[in-house]
C-alpha positions in Angstrom: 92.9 -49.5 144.1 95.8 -48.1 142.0 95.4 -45.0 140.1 95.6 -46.6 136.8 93.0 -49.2 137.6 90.5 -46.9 138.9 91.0 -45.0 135.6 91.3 -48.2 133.6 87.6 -49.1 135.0 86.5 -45.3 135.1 87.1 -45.8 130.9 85.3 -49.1 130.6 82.4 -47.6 132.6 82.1 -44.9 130.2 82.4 -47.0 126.9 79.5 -49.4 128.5 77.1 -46.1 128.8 78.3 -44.4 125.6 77.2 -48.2 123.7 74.0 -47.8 126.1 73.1 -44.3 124.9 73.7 -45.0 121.3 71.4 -48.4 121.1 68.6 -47.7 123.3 66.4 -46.1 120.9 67.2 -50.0 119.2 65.3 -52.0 121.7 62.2 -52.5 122.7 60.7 -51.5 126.1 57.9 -53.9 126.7 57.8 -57.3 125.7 55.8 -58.1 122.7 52.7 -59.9 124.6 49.0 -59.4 124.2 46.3 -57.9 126.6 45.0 -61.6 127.1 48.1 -63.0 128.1 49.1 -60.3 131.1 45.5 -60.6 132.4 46.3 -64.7 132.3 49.4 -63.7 134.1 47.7 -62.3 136.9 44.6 -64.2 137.3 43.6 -65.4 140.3 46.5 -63.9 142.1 44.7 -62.4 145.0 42.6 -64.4 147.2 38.9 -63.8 148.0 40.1 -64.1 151.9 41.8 -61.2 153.8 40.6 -57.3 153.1 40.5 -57.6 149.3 42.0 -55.2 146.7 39.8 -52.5 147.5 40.8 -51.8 151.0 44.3 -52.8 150.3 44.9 -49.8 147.7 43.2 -47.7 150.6 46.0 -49.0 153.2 48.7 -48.8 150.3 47.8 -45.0 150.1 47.2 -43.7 153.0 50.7 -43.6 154.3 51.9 -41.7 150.9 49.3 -38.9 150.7 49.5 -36.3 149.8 52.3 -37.3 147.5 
């Protein structure tokens, strides 16, 4: 890449995160959805075969302690 077209992308970089920083406060961080509708989302989503939630969160956690 050319000098001038690295700086060229350098300054369009720089615009995109200066637009970023001055509308974020703007939008919204989670969607607008009731408690109802996320539990709907996820029901039925693990099945009553297998080692079940319990001792999944236990194998899930094990590896990462003690962080």
């Amino acid at each position: 890449m050319q000098p001038s077209g690295f700086e060229s992308a350098g300054k369009r970089l720089v615009e995109k995160i200066a637009s970023y920083l001055e509308n974020v406060r703007d939008g919204r961080v989670m969607p607008e959805i009731g408690r109802e509708a996320v539990f709907a989302e996820f029901a039925n989503t693990l099945g009553d075969t297998g080692i079940g939630l319990d001792l999944s969160l236990i194998h899930i956690s094990e590896p990462t302690r003690p962080y």
